[in-house]
C-alpha angles and dihedrals in degrees: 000000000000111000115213142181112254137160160120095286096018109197122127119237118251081218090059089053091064103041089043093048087056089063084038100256109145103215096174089070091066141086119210109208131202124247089256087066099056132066143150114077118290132219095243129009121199137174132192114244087304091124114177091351089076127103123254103249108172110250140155091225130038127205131167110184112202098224119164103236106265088203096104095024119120107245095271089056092045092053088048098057090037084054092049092051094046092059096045088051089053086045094046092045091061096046096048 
C-alpha cells in the first residue's frame, strides 16, 4: 500500500518537511495532487475533520479523524499531532 498527500488544495508544509525529516521521511522527494488527479477506488479513504465539506473519493473504508490543524502550533504541538496520525496510520494498516 503506497500512502500518498492528496487533497482539495494539495501543497506540503514547509513545516512537515522539517518534523518528517526528524523520524527520516524525505518529504522533499514527494508530490501532493489534487482530487481532480486521482481516480479508481482506494483501499482506505480518510479525511481530516472536514465532515460533510469534503469531497466524495471512492473508497472501501471510510475514516474521518477529528485533528485539530498543526499549521500555526508551536513544535511540540506539531510532533504531537504528527505522533497521533502516525499511529492512526499503524492502527488503520493492520486493519485494511
Amino acid at each position: 500500500m503506497t500512502l500518498t498527500t492528496r487533497g482539495s488544495y494539495p501543497g506540503i508544509n514547509p513545516k512537515a518537511v522539517r518534523f518528517m525529516a526528524e523520524l527520516g521521511y524525505d518529504l522533499c522527494t514527494h508530490a501532493s495532487k489534487s482530487l481532480d488527479q486521482v481516480g479508481g477506488e482506494f483501499d482506505a479513504v480518510v479525511t481530516m475533520d472536514c465532515g460533510d465539506n469534503c469531497p466524495w473519493v471512492p473508497a472501501k473504508r471510510r475514516e474521518d479523524w477529528n485533528l485539530p490543524d498543526p499549521k500555526h502550533m508551536d513544535d511540540a504541538g506539531y510532533r504531537a499531532v504528527r505522533d497521533d496520525i502516525g499511529t492512526r496510520v499503524r492502527r488503520l494498516l493492520e486493519n485494511v
